[in-house]
N, C-alpha and C positions, 0 to 999 in steps of 0.2 A: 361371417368371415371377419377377422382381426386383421388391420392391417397397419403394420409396424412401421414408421416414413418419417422424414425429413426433410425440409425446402432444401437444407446445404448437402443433402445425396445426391449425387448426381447419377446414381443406379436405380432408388427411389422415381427417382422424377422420369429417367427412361420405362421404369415397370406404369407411371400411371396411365398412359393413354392405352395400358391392354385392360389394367383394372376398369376403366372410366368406358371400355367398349363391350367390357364383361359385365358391367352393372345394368349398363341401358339394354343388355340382351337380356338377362336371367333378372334383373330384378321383380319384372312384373309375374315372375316364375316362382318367386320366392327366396334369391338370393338378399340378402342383407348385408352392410355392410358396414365396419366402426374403423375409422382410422385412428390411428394413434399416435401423437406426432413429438421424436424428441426435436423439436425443436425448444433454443430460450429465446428468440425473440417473435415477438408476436403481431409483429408488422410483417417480416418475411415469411411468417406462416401463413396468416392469411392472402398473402399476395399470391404465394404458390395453392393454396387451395381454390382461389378463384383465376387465375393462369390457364391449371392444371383441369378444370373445370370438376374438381372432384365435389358431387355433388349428396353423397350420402356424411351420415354424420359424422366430425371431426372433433378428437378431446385433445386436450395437451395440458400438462400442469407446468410445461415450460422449464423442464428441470434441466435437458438435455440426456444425457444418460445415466441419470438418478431420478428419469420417471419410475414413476411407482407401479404404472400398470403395467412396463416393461418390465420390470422386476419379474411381476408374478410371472410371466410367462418365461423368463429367465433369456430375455432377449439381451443375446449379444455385438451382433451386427442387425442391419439395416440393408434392404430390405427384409421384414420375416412378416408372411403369412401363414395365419393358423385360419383353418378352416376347421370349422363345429360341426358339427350334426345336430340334427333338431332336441337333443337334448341335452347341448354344451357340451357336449365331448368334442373334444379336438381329434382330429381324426387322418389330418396332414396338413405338413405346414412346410413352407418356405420353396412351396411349387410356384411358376412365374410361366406368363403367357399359355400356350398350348398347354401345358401338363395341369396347370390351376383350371381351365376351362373344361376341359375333358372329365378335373373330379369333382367341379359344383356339378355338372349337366347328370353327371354318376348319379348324386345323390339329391337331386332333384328330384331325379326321377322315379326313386322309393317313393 
């Protein structure tokens, strides 16, 4: 899963304590997880990643919304989750709480 986020969202920040309840269920299942974060400063990012207690791995190139790996996925608000299938295919994205949990456990379970 890709996950699109920012300290100064405050819909972000409401979405990670379901993401951060959904990792410590499915990860040892084989969920994975890469944040991606427009954030440009890089004191309030890492302050909300460790707050937030989000503990899978976190990238930023601190652009704001001129990151680049938001680009690729043509991300234009915050929160967007894409979710992969085990051979990169994105397969849904911008599901939140119940409906994100119901389609990792789906395709887990392949």
């Amino acid at each position: 899963m890709v996950d699109f986020w920012a300290s100064w969202c405050g819909p972000c920040r409401e979405e990670n304590p379901n993401v951060v309840a959904l990792y410590k269920e499915l990860h040892s299942k084989g969920l994975n997880i890469i944040g991606v974060s427009l954030d440009k400063d890089a004191k309030k990012w890492k302050e909300a990643i460790a707050k937030d207690r989000l503990t899978w791995p976190q990238v930023s190139n601190l652009k704001f919304w001129d990151e680049p790996i938001a680009a690729q996925y043509n991300v234009r608000s915050i929160p967007a989750t894409f979710v992969l299938d085990a051979s990169g295919k994105v397969v849904a994205k911008d599901l939140r709480g119940a409906e994100l949990r119901a389609k990792v456990i789906a395709l887990l379970a392949k």
